[in-house]
Legacy VTK file of the C-alpha trace (Angstrom):
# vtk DataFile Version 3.0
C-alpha trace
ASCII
DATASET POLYDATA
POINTS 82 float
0.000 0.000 0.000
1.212 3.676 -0.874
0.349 5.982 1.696
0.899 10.180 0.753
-0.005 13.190 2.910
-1.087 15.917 0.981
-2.767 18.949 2.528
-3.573 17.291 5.880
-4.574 14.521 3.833
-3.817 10.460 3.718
-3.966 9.460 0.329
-4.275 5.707 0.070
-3.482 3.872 -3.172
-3.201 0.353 -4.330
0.077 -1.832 -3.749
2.631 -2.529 -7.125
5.179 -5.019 -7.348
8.564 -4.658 -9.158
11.818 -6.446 -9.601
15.148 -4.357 -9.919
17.977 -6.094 -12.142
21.825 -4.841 -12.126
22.534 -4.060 -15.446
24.348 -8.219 -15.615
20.988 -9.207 -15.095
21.290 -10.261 -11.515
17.936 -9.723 -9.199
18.731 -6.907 -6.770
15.366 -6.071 -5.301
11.944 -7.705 -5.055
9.307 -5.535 -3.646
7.878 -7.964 -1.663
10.907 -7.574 0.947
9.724 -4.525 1.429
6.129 -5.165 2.650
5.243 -3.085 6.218
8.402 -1.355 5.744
8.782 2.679 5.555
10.406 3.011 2.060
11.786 6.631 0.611
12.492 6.302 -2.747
14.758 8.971 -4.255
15.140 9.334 -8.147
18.131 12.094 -9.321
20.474 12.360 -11.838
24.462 13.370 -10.877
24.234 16.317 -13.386
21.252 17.821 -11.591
22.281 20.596 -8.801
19.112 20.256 -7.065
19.519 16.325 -6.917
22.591 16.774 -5.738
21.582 19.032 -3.111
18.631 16.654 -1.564
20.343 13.676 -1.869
23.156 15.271 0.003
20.646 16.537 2.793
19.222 12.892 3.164
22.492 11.019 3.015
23.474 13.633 5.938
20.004 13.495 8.505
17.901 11.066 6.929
20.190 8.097 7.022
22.272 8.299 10.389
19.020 8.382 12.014
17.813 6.049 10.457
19.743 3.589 8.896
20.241 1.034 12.212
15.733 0.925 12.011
15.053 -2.480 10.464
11.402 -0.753 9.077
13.188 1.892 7.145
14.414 1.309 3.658
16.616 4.039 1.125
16.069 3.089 -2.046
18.238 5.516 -4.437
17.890 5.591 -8.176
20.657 7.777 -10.325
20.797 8.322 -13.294
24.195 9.088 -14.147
25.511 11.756 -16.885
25.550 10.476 -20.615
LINES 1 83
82 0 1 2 3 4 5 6 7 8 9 10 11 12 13 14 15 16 17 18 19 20 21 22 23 24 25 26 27 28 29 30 31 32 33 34 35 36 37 38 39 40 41 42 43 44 45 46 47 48 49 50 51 52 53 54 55 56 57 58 59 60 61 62 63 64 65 66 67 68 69 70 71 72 73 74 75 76 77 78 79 80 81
């Protein structure tokens, strides 16, 4: 389940499932070992200053605080520059 707050809101939406692969074609991630976990996903590219700037601010309070909670899950997708 997705859960958003938006204006004092919850909004609710329907479950998905995915699979990551490394680009050798080895499994990295099944979304099912994430259910009843807290999961931020981040998407950014390295050439893009504000990416830079919030990944930087979550790698620096986000994660020491909560990187030891067993709940919490980072899930970072980059898109380097081509």
């Amino acid at each position: 389940m997705l859960c958003a707050a938006r204006n004092g809101s919850v909004i609710i939406a329907r479950s998905f499932t995915f699979t990551l692969v490394a680009d050798n074609g080895s499994e990295v991630l099944k979304s099912s070992s994430l259910a009843g976990k807290v999961v931020l996903v981040n998407f950014f590219a390295t050439w893009c200053p504000p990416c830079q700037k919030e990944l930087a601010a979550v790698e620096s309070k986000l994660w020491p605080e909560f990187k030891d909670n067993a709940n919490f899950k980072l899930l970072v997708i980059g898109r380097d520059h081509t």
